[in-house]
Structure formats: C-alpha cells, structure tokens
GURO-867668 format. One record per atom (N, C-alpha, C): y, x, z; residue in one letter. Coordinates in steps of 0.1 Angstrom, whole numbers, padded with zeros to 4 digits, always signed. Layout:
YXZA...
***
This chain:
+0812+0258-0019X+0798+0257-0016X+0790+0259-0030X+0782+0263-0031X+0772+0267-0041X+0762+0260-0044X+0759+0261-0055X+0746+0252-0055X+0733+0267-0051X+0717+0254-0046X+0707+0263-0046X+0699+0261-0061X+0706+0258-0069X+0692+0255-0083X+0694+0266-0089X+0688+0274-0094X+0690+0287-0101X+0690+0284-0114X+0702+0289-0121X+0706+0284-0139X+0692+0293-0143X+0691+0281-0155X+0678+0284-0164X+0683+0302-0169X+0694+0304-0169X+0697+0318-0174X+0692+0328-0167X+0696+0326-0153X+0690+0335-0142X+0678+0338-0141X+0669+0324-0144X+0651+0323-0144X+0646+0330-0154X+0653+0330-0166X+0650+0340-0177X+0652+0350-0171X+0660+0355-0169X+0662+0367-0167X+0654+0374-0157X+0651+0369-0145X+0643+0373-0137X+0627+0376-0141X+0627+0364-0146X+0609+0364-0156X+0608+0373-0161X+0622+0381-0171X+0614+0395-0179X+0618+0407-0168X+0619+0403-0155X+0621+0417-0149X+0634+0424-0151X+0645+0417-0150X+0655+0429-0160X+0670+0417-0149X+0679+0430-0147X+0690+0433-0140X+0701+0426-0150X+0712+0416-0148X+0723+0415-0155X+0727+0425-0164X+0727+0434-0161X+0731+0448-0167X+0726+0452-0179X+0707+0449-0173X+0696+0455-0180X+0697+0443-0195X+0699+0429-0191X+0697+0422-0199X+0708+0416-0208X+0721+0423-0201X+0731+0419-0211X+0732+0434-0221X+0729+0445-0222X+0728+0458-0225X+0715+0451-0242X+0704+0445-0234X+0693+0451-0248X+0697+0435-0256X+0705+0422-0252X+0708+0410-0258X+0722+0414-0267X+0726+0421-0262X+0743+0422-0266X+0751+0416-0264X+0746+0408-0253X+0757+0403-0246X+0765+0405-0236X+0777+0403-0235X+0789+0405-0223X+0784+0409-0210X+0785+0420-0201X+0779+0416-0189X+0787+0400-0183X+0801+0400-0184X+0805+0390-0176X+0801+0379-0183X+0801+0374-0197X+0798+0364-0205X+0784+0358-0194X+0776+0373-0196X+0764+0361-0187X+0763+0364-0174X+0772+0365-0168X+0772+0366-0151X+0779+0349-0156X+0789+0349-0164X+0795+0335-0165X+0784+0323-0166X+0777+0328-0174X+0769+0316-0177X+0759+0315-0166X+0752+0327-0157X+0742+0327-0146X+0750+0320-0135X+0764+0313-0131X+0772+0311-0123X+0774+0297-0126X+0776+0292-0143X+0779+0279-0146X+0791+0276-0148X+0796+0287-0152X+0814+0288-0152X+0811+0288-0168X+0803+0282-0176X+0809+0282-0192X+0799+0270-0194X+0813+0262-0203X+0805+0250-0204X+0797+0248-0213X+0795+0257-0223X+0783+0254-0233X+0778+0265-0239X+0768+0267-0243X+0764+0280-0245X+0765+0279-0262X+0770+0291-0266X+0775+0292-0280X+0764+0298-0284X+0760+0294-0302X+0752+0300-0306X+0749+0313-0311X+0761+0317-0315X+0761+0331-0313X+0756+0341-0296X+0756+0335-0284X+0746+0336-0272X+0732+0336-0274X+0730+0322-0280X+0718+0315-0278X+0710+0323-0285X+0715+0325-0297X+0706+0337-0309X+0704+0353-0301X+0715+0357-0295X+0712+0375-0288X+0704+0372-0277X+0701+0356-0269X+0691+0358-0260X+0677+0351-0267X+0679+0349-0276X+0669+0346-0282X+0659+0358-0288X+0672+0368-0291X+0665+0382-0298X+0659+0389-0285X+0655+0383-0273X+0648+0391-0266X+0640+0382-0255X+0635+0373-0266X+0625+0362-0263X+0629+0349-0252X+0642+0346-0253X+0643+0331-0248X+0642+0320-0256X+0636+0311-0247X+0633+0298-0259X+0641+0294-0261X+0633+0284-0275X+0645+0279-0282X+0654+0270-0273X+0648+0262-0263X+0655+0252-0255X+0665+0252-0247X+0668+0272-0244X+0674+0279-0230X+0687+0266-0233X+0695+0267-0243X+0706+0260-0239X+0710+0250-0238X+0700+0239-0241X+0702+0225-0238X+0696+0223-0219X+0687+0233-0219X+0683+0236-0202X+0696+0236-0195X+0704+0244-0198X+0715+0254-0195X+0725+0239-0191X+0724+0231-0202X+0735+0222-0201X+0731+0210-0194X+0715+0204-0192X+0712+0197-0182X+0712+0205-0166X+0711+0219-0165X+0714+0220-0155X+0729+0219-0147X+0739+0228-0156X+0751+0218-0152X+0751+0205-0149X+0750+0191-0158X+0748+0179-0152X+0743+0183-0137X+0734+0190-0135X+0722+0185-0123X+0733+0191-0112X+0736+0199-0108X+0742+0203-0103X+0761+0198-0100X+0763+0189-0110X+0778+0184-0109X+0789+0190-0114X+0786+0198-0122X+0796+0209-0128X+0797+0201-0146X+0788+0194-0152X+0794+0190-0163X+0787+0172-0164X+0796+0166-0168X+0792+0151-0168X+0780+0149-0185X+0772+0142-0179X+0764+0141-0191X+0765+0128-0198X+0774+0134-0212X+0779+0126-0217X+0768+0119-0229X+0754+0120-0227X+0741+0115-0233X+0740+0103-0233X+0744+0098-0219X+0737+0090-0216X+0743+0073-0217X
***
C-alpha cells in the first residue's frame, strides 16, 4: 500500500511544470535516482542531488523536507528526536 502524501520532490517537480524526464535531463540527475527519491526508496538525499536540484531552483530546505517526509509517512525513524 502506498502512501497518499506526495514527496516534497514530486511537489517540486510539478510546481515547475516539468515531467521526471524533463527534470532529471535539465538537473543532471538520474532519471531513476529521482523516480527513487519521488518514491522514498533513498534514504537521504546526497548533496551532490541537493546542489543539481538546487541548480534549477529548489530550496535550500528540499532535503531535510525530503527526510521529514519519510518519518511522516513510516519509511525512516526520526532519529531527532
């Protein structure tokens, strides 16, 4: 079963209008790398990510987002707290 929360990745992505394809092509990133990460199948977002979606205007926050939404959804324990 799936979750319904949409990863902060996905919301970026949709916001600029632009296809997995479209957005892993002008970031330089993996198409699978970020189908992985729009899925929640990678536990933390590396900074070498964070910086190529950064070069096409994601905040600076996307990846700490990224990692409380895992918590939220039950895929990574939040070891913050």
């Amino acid at each position: 079963m799936g979750s319904n929360i949409e990863s902060p990745v996905t919301s970026f992505r949709k916001n600029l209008g632009l296809t997995r394809a479209e957005l892993a092509r002008r970031s330089g990133i993996c198409y699978v790398t970020l189908s992985n990460l729009e899925n929640g199948y990678v536990v933390g977002m590396s900074k070498s990510v964070q910086k190529r979606l950064s070069s096409v205007g994601a905040p600076d926050d996307l990846a700490e987002r990224y990692r409380q939404w895992r918590v939220s959804i039950g895929k990574q324990p939040d070891l913050e707290e």
